[in-house]
C-alpha positions as CSV (number, residue, x, y, z in Angstrom):
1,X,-199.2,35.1,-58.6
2,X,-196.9,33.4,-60.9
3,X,-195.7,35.3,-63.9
4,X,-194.6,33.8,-67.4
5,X,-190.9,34.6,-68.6
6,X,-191.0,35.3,-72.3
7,X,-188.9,31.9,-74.7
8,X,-188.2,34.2,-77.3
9,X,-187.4,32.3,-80.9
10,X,-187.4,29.1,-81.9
11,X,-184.2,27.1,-80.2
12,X,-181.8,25.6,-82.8
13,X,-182.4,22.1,-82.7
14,X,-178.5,21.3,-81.7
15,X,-177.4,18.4,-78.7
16,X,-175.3,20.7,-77.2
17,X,-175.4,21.3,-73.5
18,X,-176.9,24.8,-72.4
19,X,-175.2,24.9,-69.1
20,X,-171.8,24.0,-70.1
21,X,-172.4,20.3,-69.1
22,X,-169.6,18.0,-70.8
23,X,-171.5,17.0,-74.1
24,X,-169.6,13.2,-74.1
25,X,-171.3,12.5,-70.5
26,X,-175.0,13.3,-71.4
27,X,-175.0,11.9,-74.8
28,X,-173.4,8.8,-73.6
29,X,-176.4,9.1,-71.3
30,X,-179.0,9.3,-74.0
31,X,-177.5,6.4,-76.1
32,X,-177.1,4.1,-73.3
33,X,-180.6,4.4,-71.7
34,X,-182.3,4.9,-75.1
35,X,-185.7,3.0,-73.6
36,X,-186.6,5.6,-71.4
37,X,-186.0,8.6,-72.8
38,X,-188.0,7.3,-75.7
39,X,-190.8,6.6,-73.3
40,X,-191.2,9.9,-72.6
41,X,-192.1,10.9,-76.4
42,X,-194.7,13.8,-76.2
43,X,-194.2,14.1,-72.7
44,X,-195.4,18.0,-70.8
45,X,-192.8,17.4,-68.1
46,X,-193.4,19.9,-64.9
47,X,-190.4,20.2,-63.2
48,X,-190.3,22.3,-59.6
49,X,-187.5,23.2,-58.4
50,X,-185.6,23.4,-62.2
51,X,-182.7,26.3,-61.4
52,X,-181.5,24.3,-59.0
53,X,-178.4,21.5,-59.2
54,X,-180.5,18.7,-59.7
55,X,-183.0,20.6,-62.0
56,X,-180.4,22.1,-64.0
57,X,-179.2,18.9,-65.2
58,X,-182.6,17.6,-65.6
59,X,-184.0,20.2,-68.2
60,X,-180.6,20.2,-69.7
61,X,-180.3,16.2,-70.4
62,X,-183.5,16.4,-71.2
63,X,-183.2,19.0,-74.2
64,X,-180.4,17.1,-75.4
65,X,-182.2,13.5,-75.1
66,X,-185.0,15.7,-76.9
67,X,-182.9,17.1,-79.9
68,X,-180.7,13.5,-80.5
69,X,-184.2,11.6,-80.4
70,X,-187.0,14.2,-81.6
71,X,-189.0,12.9,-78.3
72,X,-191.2,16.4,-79.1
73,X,-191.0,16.8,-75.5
74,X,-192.5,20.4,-73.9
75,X,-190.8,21.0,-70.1
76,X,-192.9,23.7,-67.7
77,X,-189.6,24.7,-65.4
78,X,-191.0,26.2,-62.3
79,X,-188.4,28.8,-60.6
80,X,-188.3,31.8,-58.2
81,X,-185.2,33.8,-60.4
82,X,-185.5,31.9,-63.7
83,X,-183.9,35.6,-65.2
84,X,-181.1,35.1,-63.0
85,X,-180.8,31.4,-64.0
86,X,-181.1,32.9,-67.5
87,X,-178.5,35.5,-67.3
88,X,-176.3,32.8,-65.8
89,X,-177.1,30.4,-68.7
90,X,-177.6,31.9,-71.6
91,X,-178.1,28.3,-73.5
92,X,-181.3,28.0,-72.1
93,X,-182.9,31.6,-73.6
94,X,-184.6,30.8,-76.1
95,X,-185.4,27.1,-76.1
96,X,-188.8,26.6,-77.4
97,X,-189.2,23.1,-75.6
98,X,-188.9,25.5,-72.1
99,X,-191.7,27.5,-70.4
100,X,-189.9,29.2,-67.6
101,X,-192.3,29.9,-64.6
102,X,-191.3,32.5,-61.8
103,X,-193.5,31.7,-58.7
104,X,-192.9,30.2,-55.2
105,X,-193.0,26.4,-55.4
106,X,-196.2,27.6,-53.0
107,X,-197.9,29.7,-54.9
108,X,-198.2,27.8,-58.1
109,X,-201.6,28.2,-60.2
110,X,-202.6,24.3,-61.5
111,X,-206.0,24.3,-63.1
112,X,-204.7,25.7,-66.6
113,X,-202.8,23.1,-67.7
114,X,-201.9,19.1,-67.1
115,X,-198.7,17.3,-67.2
116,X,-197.9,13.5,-68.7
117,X,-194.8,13.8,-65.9
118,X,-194.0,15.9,-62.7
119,X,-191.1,15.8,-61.4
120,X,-190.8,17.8,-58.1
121,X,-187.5,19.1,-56.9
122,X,-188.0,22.0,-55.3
123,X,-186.3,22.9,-52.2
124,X,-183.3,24.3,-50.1
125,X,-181.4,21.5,-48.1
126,X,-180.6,23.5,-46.1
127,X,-181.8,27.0,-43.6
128,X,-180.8,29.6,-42.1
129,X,-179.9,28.9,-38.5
130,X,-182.7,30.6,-37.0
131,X,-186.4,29.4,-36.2
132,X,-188.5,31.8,-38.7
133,X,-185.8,30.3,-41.5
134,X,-186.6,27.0,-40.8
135,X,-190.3,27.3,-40.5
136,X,-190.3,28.9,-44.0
137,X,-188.3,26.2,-45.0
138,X,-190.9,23.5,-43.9
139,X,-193.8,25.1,-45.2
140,X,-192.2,25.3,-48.3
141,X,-191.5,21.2,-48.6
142,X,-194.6,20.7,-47.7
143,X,-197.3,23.3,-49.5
144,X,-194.7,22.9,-52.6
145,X,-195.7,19.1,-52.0
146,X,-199.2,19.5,-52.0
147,X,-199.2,22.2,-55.0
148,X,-197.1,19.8,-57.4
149,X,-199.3,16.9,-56.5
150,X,-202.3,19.0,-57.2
151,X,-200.8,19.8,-60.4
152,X,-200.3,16.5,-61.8
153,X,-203.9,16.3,-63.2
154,X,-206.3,13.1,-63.8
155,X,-203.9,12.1,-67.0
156,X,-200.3,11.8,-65.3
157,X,-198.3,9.2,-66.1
158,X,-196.0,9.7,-63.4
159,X,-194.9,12.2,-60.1
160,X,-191.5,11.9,-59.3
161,X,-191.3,13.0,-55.5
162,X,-187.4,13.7,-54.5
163,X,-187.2,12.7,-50.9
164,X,-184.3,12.8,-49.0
165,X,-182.3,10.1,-46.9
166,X,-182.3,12.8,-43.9
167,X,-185.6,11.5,-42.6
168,X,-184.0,8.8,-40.9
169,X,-182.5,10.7,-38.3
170,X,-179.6,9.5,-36.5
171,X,-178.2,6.1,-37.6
172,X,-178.8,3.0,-35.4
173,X,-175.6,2.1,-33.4
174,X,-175.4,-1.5,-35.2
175,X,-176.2,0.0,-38.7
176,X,-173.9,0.6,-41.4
177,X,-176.6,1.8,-43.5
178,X,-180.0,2.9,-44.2
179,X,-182.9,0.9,-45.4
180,X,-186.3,1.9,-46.8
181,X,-188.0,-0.3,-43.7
182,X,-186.3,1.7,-41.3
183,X,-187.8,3.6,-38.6
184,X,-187.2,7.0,-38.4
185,X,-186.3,9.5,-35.9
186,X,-185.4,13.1,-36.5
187,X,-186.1,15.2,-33.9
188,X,-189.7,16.6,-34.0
189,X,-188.9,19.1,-31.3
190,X,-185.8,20.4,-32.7
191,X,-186.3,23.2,-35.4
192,X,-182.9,22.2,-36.7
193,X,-184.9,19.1,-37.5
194,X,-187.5,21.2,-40.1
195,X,-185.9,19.9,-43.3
196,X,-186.0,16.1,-42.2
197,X,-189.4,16.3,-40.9
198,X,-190.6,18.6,-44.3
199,X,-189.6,15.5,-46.2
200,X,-191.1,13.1,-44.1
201,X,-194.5,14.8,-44.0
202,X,-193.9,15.2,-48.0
203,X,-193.9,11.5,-48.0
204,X,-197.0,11.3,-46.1
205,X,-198.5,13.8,-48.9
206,X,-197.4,11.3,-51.4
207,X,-198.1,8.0,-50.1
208,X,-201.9,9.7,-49.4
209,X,-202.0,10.8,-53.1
210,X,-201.0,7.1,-54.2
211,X,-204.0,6.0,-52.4
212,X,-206.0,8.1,-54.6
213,X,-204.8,7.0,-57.8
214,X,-202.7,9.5,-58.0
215,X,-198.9,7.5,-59.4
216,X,-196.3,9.1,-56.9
217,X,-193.1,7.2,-56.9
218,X,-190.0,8.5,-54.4
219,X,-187.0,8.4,-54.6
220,X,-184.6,9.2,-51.3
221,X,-181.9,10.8,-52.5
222,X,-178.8,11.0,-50.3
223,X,-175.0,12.5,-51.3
224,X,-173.9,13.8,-54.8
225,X,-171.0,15.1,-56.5
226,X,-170.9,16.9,-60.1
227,X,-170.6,20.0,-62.0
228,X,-172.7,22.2,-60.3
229,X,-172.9,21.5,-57.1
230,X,-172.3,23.5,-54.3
231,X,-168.6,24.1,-53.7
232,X,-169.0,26.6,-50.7
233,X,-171.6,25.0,-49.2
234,X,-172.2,22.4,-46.4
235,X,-171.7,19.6,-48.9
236,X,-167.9,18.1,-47.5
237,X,-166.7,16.8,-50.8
238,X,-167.1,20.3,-52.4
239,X,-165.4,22.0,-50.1
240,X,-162.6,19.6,-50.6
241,X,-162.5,19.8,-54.3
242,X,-162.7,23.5,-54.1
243,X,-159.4,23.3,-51.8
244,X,-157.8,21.1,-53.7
245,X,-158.4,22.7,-56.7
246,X,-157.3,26.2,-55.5
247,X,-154.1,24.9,-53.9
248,X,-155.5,24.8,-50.7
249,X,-155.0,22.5,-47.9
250,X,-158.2,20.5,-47.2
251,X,-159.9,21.4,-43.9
252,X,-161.4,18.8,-42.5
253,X,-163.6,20.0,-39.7
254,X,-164.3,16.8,-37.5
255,X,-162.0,13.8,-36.5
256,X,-162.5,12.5,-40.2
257,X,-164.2,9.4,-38.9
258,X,-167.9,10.1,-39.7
259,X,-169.3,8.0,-42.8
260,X,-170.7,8.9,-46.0
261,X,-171.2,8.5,-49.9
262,X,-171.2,9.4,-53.0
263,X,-172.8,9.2,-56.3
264,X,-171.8,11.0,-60.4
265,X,-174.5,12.8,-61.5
266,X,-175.0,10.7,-64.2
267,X,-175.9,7.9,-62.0
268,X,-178.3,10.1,-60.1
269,X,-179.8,11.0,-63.2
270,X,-180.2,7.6,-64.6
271,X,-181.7,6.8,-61.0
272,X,-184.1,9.4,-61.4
273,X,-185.6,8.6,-64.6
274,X,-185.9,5.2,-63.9
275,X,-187.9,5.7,-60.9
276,X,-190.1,7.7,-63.2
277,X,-190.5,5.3,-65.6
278,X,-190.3,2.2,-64.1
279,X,-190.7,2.4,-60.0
280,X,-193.8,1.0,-58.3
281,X,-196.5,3.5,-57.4
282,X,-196.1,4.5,-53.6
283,X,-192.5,3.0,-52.7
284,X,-189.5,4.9,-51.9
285,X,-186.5,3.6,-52.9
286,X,-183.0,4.7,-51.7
287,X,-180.6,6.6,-54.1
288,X,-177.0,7.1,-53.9
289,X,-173.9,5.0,-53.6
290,X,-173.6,2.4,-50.9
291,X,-170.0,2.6,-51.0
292,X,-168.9,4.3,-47.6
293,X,-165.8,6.3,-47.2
294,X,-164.6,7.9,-43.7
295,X,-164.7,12.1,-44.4
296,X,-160.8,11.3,-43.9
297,X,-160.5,8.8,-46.6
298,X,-162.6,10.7,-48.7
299,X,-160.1,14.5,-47.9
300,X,-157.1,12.4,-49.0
301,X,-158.9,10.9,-51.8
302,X,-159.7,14.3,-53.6
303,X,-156.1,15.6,-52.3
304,X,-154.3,12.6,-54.2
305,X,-156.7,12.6,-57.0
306,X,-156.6,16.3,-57.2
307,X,-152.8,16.9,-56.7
308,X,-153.3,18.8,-53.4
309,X,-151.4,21.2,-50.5
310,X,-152.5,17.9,-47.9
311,X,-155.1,17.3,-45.3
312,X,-155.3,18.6,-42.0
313,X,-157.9,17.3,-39.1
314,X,-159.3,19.8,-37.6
315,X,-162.1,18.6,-35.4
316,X,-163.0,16.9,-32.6
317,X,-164.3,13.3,-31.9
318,X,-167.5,12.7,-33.9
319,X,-170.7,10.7,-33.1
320,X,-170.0,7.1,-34.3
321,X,-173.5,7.3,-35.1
322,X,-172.2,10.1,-38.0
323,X,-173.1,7.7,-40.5
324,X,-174.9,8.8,-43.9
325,X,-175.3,5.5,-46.5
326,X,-178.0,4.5,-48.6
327,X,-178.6,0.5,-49.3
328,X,-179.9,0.4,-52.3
329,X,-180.7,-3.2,-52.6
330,X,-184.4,-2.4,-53.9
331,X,-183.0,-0.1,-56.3
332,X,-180.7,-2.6,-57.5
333,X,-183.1,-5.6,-57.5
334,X,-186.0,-3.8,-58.6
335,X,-185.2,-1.3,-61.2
336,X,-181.7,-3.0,-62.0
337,X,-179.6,0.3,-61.1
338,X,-175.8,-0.5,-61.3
339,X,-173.6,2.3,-60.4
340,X,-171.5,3.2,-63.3
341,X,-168.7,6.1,-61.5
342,X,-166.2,5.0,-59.1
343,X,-165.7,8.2,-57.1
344,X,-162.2,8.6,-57.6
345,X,-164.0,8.7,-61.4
346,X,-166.3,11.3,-60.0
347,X,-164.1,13.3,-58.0
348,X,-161.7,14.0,-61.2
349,X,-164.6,14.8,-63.6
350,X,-166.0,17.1,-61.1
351,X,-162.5,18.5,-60.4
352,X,-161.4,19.3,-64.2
353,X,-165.0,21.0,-64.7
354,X,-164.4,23.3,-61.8
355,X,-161.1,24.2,-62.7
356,X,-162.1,25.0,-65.9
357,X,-164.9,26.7,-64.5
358,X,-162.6,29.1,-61.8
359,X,-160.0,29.7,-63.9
360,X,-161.4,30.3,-67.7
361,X,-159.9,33.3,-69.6
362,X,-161.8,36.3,-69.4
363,X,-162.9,37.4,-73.0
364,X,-162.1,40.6,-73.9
């Protein structure tokens, strides 16, 4: 059963950032997408998945938008260690506008309250590499799926569902990109598959709860990069700024041919919101960069940008089919997105807030 974490006093009303977030970024955010952070005045936001890297920027734009604009704004963050999240950022402790909710994205209780806005992110992208891992892993998309939709109510504005571009599968051989009209093909009888497939059947969930009234809008997200993110992970462009950063030479571990992209943070959350806000009921649209660079370009990108020890390729030949970019024509078209951060932009913000990070003095 899910168990409240106690806010303690009244936050400060101050628009500073609670997880050491650079404060120039996310108010430049707030002034320059005024509109919708406005049209979320007196929202009850419900965000799953909140700890995590997208939800951490979330809840903390989203306080800041909240004490620059007085939106009067309540946000019901849904976490299995918010008291670890807490210890790690003490900003957050506190902060009236916050609920923190320890439960499994599963297990969450729904009939006590309703939400103007959820916005489910919960989820690993990632397993263990073993079948019991991955099962947990699927169950988890899709019952924390089902449980956020449930929790929406009769008077949501809007449930934001955050898809992934993984359940396309493999890219077609004449492709250089992915579009929402697509067919899809992950492997249903691979378990290595369970993360793609989650998402796909989340979808299903969705579009089934759009029937019903219910406003689900999707967006497909694809490949980030940011404060925050991952840096030991399975995310290539982290492990390359962490390198880089360190003095390391960058290991790539393929032939450096396969494709990819990347979008700021900033533009992801600007993305996000606008889906929110302003995408139609039931469609999925695409986010990320369409902007491809080869996993080589990309190591000698963050080595020049970076100042650092060189590149070595260290893998074999890769799947020409290795190809992971997002058209985002509809998001374009549709909800006007432009994307504002070039990623050599990207790479050097999210370079100078990791070396900060790594190599702050130790108070004494």
């Amino acid at each position: 059963m899910p168990t409240g974490v106690s806010r303690g006093a009244p936050w400060a009303e101050s628009a500073h950032s609670r997880s050491g977030l650079s404060e120039v970024e996310l108010h430049q955010l707030v002034a320059q997408n005024r509109s919708l952070f406005i049209g979320l005045g007196g929202a009850s936001i419900l965000i799953t998945g909140a700890t995590g890297w997208f939800g951490v920027w979330l809840v903390d734009l989203l306080c800041v938008a909240d004490a620059i604009l007085g939106l009067g704004i309540r946000i019901v963050a849904i976490s299995r260690e918010p008291d670890r999240f807490l210890r790690r950022f003490p900003g957050f402790v506190g902060d009236s506008r916050i609920t923190w909710i320890k439960a499994d994205v599963r297990e969450l209780e729904t009939s006590r309250q309703s939400f103007s806005h959820v916005i489910h992110a919960a989820a690993d992208t990632k397993a263990q590499p073993n079948s019991d891992a991955e099962a947990v892993l699927f169950a988890t998309i899709v019952e924390g799926t089902r449980w956020a939709i449930a929790a929406a109510g009769s008077r949501c504005k809007s449930v934001l569902m955050l898809s992934s571009g993984a359940i396309y599968g493999r890219a077609i051989a004449e492709s250089s990109c992915f579009v929402e009209s697509d067919s899809m093909d992950p492997d249903t009888a691979s378990v290595r598959s369970a993360y793609a497939n989650g998402k796909r059947a989340a979808e299903q969930l969705g579009a089934f709860a759009a029937a019903d009234g219910v406003p689900v809008r999707i967006a497909r997200c694809f490949a980030f990069v940011g404060p925050h993110m991952p840096f030991d992970k399975h995310f290539a462009i982290g492990n390359f700024i962490a390198d880089a950063v360190r003095g390391q030479p960058i290991l790539v571990k393929s032939d450096g041919c396969p494709q990819r992209s990347y979008l700021y943070m900033t533009d992801l959350m600007r993305a996000l919101l606008t889906i929110l806000s302003e995408g139609i009921v039931g469609r999925p649209y695409n986010v990320g960069s369409d902007e491809a660079v080869s996993i080589e370009a990309l190591a000698r990108c963050v080595d020049r940008v970076v100042g650092g020890a060189g590149v070595k390729i260290a893998g074999a030949p890769s799947d020409p089919r290795d190809r992971y970019v997002p058209d985002i024509t509809r998001l374009k078209a549709e909800l006007h997105f432009v994307q504002e951060v070039a990623l050599e932009s990207a790479i050097t913000r999210t370079a100078a807030w990791y070396r900060e990070k790594i190599f702050r003095p130790v108070s004494l």
